[in-house]
Residue, then its C-alpha position, 0 to 999 in steps of 0.5 A: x499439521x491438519x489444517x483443523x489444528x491451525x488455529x490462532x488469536x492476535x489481540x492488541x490493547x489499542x491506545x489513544x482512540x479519542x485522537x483517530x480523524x475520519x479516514x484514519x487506519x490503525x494496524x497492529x505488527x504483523x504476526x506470522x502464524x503457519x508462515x503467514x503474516x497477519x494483523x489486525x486492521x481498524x478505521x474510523x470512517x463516516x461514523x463509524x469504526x470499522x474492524x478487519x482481519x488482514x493477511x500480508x502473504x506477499x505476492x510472487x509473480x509465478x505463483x498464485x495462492x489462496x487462504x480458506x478461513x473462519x474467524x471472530x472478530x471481537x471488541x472488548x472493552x476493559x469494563x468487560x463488555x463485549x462485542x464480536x461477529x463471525x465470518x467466513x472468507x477467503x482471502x488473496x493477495x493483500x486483502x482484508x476483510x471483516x466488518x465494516x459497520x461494526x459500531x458507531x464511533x459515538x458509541x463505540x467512545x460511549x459504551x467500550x473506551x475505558x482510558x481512551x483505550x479498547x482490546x480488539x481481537x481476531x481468532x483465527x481458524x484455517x480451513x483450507x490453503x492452496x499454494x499453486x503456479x500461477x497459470x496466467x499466460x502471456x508477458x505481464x508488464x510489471x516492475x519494483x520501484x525501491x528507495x531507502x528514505x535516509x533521516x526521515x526525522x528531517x522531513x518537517x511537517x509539509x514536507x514532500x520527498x520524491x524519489x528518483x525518477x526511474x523509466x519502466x516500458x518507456x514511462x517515467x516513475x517515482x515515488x512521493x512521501x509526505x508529511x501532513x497533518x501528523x500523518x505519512x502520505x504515501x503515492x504513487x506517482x506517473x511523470x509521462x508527461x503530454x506533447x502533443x494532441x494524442x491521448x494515453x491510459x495506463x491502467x494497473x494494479x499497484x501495492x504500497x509497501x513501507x518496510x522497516x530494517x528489521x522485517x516489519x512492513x505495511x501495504x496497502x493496494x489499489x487500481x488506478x488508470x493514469x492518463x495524465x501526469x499524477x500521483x495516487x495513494x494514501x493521505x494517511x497511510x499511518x500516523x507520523x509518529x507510529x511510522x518512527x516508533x514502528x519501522x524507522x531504524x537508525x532512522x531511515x525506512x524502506x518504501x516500496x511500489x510493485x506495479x503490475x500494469x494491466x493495459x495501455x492504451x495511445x502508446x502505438x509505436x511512433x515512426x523509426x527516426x535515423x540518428x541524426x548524429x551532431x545535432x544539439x538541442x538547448x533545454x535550461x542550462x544544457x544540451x541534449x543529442x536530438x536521441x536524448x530530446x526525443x527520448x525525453x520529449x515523447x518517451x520512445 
């Protein structure tokens, strides 16, 4: 099919806009158009409600790909006015872009908000795709953290659940979701921990993803350096009660970090030890062979 023929409009009735706090996104479902995933993306922010075209097209480590687009973003409001902006972008991995400043959210309740709703739409033209292997050279240090999260209605408000700590290039990782203030929190978190004086960085790239049974899913990516034990990601990823209605199954969801890992820094290879074979080091309640004391203690 000739690309001037991919066309196509995703438009959504979105309910509830009084209810929105500052930071707050609203996603519509994904929508698959010419074997892409899009949606629509909107957020309160200091005053301001901000409008965003996505594309979801997930990542492949040996592939690299672009989308070369035109497109209208448009308010509409059910009293029948109106508002839109055209741009052209390109987009790449999980990128949104659109309108930062559409209208200030005084005016926005004002002048669109008929039953404390609004219609937002994105017509969509693509111009050009490329779909090519990626021509990085060199190992990349990446790796997927992956949990089923089983009654997820059991998590009460102020709850935290962590998953099991997994070690990826000698380095201690989980995952964290919260409940807070109606919304799903969702980190990324590092447990590399400090022994001694020498100081350490990890530099990376990572996507959040939060996956339902039946293929519906939500990321969200950032850069972050780690130089000490902690957690970044999204106070509110989205509202609780959204992420049941949407992608709970038989009430459990799938979350999901892929991390690419850009640098490292302070991980110099430390001096070979010999076994030292018999030898029991007491932490807590049980024992640990000094193999197992230092693998724990400095992760080598």
């Amino acid at each position: 099919m000739p690309n001037s023929c991919k066309e196509f409009v995703i438009s959504e009735n979105v309910k509830n806009i009084s209810r929105f706090v500052n930071g707050e996104n609203y996603y519509t479902n994904l929508e698959d158009r010419f074997n892409i995933p899009w949606r629509i993306n909107i957020k309160k922010m200091s005053g301001n409600f901000e409008f965003y075209l996505r594309c979801e097209k997930e990542e492949c480590e040996n592939r690299k790909w672009s989308i070369e687009t035109e497109y209208t973003l448009k308010l509409v409001s059910h009293n029948g006015k109106s508002l839109k902006k055209n741009s052209k972008d390109t987009f790449e991995k999980f990128t949104g872009h659109g309108w930062s400043k559409c209208i200030s959210w005084k005016d926005l309740e004002s002048d669109y908000l008929v039953d404390d709703s609004i219609v937002v739409e994105a017509h969509v033209k693509i111009i050009n795709s490329l779909d090519s292997p990626c021509t990085e050279t060199g190992v990349q240090k990446t790796f997927l953290l992956r949990h089923t999260v089983q009654n997820v209605s059991s998590i009460k408000e102020g709850g935290i659940y962590t998953t099991k700590v997994e070690t990826h290039y000698n380095i201690l990782w989980e995952m964290n979701i919260e409940r807070k203030e109606g919304f799903f929190g969702f980190y990324l978190q590092c447990e590399k921990k400090h022994f001694d004086s020498k100081n350490w960085s990890i530099e990376l790239e990572y996507a959040l993803t939060l996956k339902s049974s039946n293929g519906q899913r939500l990321s969200f990516t950032a850069s972050r350096t780690f130089n000490e034990p902690a957690s970044y990601g999204y106070d509110k990823f989205i509202r609780w009660d959204d992420m049941e209605r949407k992608y709970a199954i038989n009430d459990s969801i799938i979350i999901e970090a892929r991390v690419k890992i850009i640098k490292m820094t302070g991980f110099e290879e430390r001096p070979a030890v010999g076994r030292l074979s018999g030898t029991l080091i007491p932490v807590g309640d049980r024992e640990y062979s000094m193999e197992e004391w230092m693998e724990l203690a400095f992760g080598c």
